[in-house]
C-alpha positions in Angstrom: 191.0 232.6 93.5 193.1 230.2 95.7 192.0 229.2 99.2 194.8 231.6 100.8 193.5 234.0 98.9 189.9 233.6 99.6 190.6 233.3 103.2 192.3 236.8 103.2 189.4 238.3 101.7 187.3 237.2 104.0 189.4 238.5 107.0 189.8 241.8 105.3 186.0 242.0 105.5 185.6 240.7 109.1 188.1 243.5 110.0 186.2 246.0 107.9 189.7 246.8 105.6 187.6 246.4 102.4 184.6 244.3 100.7 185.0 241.7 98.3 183.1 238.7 96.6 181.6 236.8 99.6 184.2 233.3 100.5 183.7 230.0 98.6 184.0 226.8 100.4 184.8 223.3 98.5 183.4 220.4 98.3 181.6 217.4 96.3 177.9 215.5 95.8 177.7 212.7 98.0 175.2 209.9 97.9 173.3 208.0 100.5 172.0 204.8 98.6 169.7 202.9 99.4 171.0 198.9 99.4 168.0 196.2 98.6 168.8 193.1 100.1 166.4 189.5 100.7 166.4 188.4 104.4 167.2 185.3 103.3 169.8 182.9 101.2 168.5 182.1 97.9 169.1 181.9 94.1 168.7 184.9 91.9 166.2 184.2 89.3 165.3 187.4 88.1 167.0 190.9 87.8 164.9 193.6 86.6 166.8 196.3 85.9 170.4 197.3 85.0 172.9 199.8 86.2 172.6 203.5 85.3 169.0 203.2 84.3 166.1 204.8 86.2 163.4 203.1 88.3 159.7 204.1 89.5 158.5 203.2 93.2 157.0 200.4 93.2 158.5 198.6 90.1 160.4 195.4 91.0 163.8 195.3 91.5 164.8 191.8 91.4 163.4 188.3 92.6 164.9 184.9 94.6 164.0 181.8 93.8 159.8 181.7 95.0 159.1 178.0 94.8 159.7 176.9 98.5 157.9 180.5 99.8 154.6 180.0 97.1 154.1 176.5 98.3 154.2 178.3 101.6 152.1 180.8 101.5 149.4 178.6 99.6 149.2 176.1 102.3 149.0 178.9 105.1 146.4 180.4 103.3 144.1 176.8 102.6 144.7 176.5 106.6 143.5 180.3 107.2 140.4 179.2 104.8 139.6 175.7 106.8 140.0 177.7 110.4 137.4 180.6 109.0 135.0 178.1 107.8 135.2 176.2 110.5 134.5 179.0 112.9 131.1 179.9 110.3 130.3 176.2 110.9 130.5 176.8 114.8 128.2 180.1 114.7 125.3 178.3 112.5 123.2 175.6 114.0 122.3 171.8 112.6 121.7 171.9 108.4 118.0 172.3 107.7 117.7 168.9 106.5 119.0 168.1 110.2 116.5 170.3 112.1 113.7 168.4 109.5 114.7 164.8 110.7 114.3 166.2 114.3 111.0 168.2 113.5 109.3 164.6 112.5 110.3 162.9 115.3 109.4 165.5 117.5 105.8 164.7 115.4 105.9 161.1 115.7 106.2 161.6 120.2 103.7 163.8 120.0 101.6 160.9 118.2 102.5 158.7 120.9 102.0 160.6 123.5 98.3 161.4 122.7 98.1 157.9 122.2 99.5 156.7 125.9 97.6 159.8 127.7 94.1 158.5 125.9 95.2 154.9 126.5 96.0 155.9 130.5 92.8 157.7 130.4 91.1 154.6 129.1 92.5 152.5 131.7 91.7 154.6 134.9 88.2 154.4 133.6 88.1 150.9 133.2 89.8 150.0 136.6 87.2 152.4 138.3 84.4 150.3 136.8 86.5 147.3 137.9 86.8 145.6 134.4 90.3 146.1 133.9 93.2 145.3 136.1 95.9 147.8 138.1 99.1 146.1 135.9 97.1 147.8 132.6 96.9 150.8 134.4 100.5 150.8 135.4 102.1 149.8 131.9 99.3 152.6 130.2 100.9 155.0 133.0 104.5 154.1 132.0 103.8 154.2 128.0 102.3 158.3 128.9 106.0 158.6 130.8 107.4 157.5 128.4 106.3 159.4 125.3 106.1 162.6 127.8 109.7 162.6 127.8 110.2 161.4 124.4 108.5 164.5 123.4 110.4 167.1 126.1 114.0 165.4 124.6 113.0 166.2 121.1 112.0 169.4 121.9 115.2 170.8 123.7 116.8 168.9 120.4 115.0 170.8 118.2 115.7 174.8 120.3 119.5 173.0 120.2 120.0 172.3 116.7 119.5 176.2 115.8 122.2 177.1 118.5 125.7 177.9 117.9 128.3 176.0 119.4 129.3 177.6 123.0 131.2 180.2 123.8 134.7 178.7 124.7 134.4 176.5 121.4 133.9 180.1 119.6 136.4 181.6 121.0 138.8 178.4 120.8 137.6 178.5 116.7 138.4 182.6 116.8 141.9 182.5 118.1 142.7 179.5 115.6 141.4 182.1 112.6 143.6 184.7 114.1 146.7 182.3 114.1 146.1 181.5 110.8 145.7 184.5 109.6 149.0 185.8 111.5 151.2 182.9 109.9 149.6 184.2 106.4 150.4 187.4 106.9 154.0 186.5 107.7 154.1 184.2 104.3 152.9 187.2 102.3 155.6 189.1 103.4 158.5 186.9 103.2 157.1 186.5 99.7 157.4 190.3 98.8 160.8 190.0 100.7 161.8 187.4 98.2 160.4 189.8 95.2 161.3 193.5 96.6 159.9 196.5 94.3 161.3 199.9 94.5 161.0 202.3 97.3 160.7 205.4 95.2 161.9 206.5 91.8 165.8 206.4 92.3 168.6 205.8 89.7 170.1 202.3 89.9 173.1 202.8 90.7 174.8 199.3 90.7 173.7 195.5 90.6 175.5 193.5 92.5 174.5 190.2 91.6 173.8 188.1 88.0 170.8 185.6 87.8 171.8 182.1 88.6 174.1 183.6 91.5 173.6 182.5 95.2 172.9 185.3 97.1 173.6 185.3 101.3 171.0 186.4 103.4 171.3 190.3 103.8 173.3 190.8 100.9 172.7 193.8 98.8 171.6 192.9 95.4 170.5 196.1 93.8 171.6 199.7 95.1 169.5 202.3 94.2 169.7 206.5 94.5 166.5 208.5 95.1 166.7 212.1 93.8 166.7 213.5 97.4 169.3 211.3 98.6 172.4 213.6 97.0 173.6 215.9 100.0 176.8 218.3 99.5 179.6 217.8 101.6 181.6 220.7 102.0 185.1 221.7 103.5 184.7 225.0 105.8 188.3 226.5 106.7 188.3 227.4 110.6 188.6 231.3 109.9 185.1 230.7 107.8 183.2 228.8 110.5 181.5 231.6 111.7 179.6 231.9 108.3 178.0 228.7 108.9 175.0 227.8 110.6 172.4 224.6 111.1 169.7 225.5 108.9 171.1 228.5 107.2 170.9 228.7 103.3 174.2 228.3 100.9 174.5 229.6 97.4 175.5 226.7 95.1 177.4 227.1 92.4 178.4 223.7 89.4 178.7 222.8 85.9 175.5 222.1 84.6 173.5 223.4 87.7 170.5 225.6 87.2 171.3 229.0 88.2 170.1 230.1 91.8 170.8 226.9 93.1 170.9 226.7 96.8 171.2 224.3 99.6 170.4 224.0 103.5 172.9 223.3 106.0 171.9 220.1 107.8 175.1 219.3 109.6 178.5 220.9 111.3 181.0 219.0 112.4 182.1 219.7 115.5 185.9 218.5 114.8 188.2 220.0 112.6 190.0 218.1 110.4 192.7 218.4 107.7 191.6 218.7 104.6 191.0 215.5 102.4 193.8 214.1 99.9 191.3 214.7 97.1 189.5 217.9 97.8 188.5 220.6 94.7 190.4 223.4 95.9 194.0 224.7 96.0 196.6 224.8 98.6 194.3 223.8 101.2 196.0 221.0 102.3 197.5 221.7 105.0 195.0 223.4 106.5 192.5 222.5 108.9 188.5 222.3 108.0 185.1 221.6 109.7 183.2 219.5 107.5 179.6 220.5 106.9 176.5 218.5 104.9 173.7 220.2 103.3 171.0 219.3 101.4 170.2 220.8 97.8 166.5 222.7 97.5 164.4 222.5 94.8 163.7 219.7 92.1 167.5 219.2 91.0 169.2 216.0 90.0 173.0 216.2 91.0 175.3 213.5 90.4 177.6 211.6 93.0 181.2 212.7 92.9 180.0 216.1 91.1 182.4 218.8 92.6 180.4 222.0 94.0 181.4 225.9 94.8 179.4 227.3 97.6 179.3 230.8 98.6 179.4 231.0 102.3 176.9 233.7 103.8 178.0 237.3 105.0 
C-alpha cells in the first residue's frame, strides 16, 4: 500500500466512510553511539578490540602510551605515603628507647638531689653548732637548687616525650595528607583516562585509530553501540499526527524482528518537514512530515540503518 493510499484510508476512517488496516508510518534504526576518547594527546599503544565485534562493560577498549602517567602516579603515591607517616609520627610521642634515656636521668637528679638536700641539711647543722662556715651553707643551698630543678626539667621531659605534637602541627601534617591524597586521586584517574574500559556491553561499531598512531586530545578512538542505544526514527505525514502521542505505544513491524514488537514514543517534532531524500516509502516525497523518535521495548537487538513499518494507533 503506497503512502497516498494509506493516507486515504486513514481519512476514510477519521470520517467514519469505512474501516481499514490501521496507517503505517516510515522510517529507519538510528544509533546514538557512544565515542571513547583520552583527554589527552598521546600514542596508541594498544587496541583491544576490533570493529563489528561485541564488548562487555568493563573490558578495556584501548590504551595511550602510560609511561609518563605511571611514573606519575607512583611518585604521588610515595609522597601520599611520606605525608601519612609523617602525620602517625606527629600523633605518637618520643621512641621508647627515647623516653628510657630520659627515665635515667630523671634517676640520676633524683640521686643528686637527695644528695644536696642531706648535704644542705648537714651544713645547717654544722653552722648552728658553729663548726662550719655560711659559704658551705650557701654553695650546699645552691647544689639542693640546683638538682631541684634538674629533677622538675626531667620530669616535664619525661610527661612531654609521650605527647603528640600540637595541634596546629597536626592539623598542618592532616591537610598535607589530604593534598596528597587529592593529587593521587587525580593521577589514578588520568591513568584510567589513558586506559578507558567499556561502559556497558555495546557492539563496537568502528575504530578509529591503529596502534602506533598519534591520537589528539578528545579524539574518539573507539565508537561503541549499547543495545538500548538504537531508537526508531519515524516519518509521520501531517493528516496522521493526530495518532501520535509522547509516551504512547507503536506496533513495530521489520525483517527479522520478533513478532509483537513495539516501541514508545519519546519525541515529536514540533516542525514539519519534507520528507527525507532517502526515506522507505513511496511517493511521499513531496509531502510534508513530523518526525517522531521512539524507543524499542523489550530485549531486542536492532541494527542501525535497519528500515521499520510502524502501525500508528487508532
Amino acid at each position: 500500500m503506497s503512502w497516498v493510499s494509506e493516507t486515504l484510508a486513514a481519512l476514510a476512517v477519521a470520517l467514519g466512510l469505512g474501516a481499514g488496516p490501521a496507517p503505517i508510518a516510515h522510517g529507519y534504526v538510528e544509533g546514538e553511539y557512544l565515542r571513547i576518547a583520552a583527554p589527552v594527546a598521546g600514542t596508541l599503544d594498544a587496541l583491544s578490540v576490533s570493529r563489528g565485534n561485541r564488548v562487555a562493560a568493563g573490558a578495556p577498549l584501548f590504551a595511550l602510551d602510560l609511561t609518563s602517567a605511571r611514573a606519575e602516579r607512583e611518585r604521588l603515591a610515595a609522597a601520599a605515603g611520606q605525608a601519612r607517616a609523617q602525620l602517625a609520627d606527629l600523633k605518637k610521642g618520643k621512641r621508647p628507647e627515647e623516653v628510657a634515656v630520659i627515665a635515667a636521668q630523671k634517676a640520676q637528679a633524683e640521686a643528686a638531689l637527695r644528695y644536696s638536700s642531706a648535704e644542705m641539711e648537714r651544713q645547717q647543722t654544722l653552722v648552728a653548732r658553729r663548726v662550719s662556715s655560711d659559704d658551705r651553707l650557701d654553695a650546699a643551698r645552691a647544689a639542693f637548687e640546683r638538682d631541684r630543678a634538674r629533677l622538675a626539667e626531667l620530669t616535664a621531659q619525661l610527661v612531654v616525650s609521650n605527647l603528640p605534637a600540637r595541634a596546629d602541627q597536626l592539623r598542618a601534617a592532616e591537610d598535607a595528607v589530604t593534598q596528597a591524597e587529592a593529587a593521587l586521586a587525580q593521577a589514578e584517574k588520568r591513568l584510567a583516562e589513558l586506559a578507558p574500559v567499556a561502559p556497558a556491553d555495546a557492539l563496537v561499531e568502528d575504530t578509529l585509530f591503529n596502534p602506533g598512531e598519534w591520537v589528539p586530545a578528545g579524539s574518539p578512538v573507539v565508537s561503541l553501540l549499547p543495545p538500548g542505544n538504537a531508537k526508531l526514527v519515524l516519518f509521520v505525514p501531517e493528516p496522521l499526527m493526530n495518532r501520535v502521542k509522547p509516551d504512547g505505544v507503536l506496533t513495530v513491524r521489520c525483517d527479522g524482528c520478533p513478532a509483537g514488537l513495539t516501541a514508545r514514543v519519546t519525541y515529536v517534532s514540533p516542525r514539519a518537514e519534507y520528507t527525507p531524500p532517502v526515506i522507505y516509502s513511496v511517493g511521499s516525497r513531496e509531502k510534508l512530515v513530523f518526525r517522531v523518535e521512539a524507543r524499542p521495548e523489550g530485549d531486542v537487538v536492532l541494527n542501525p540503518g535497519l528500515p521499520v513499518d510502524v502501525e500508528l494507533a487508532p
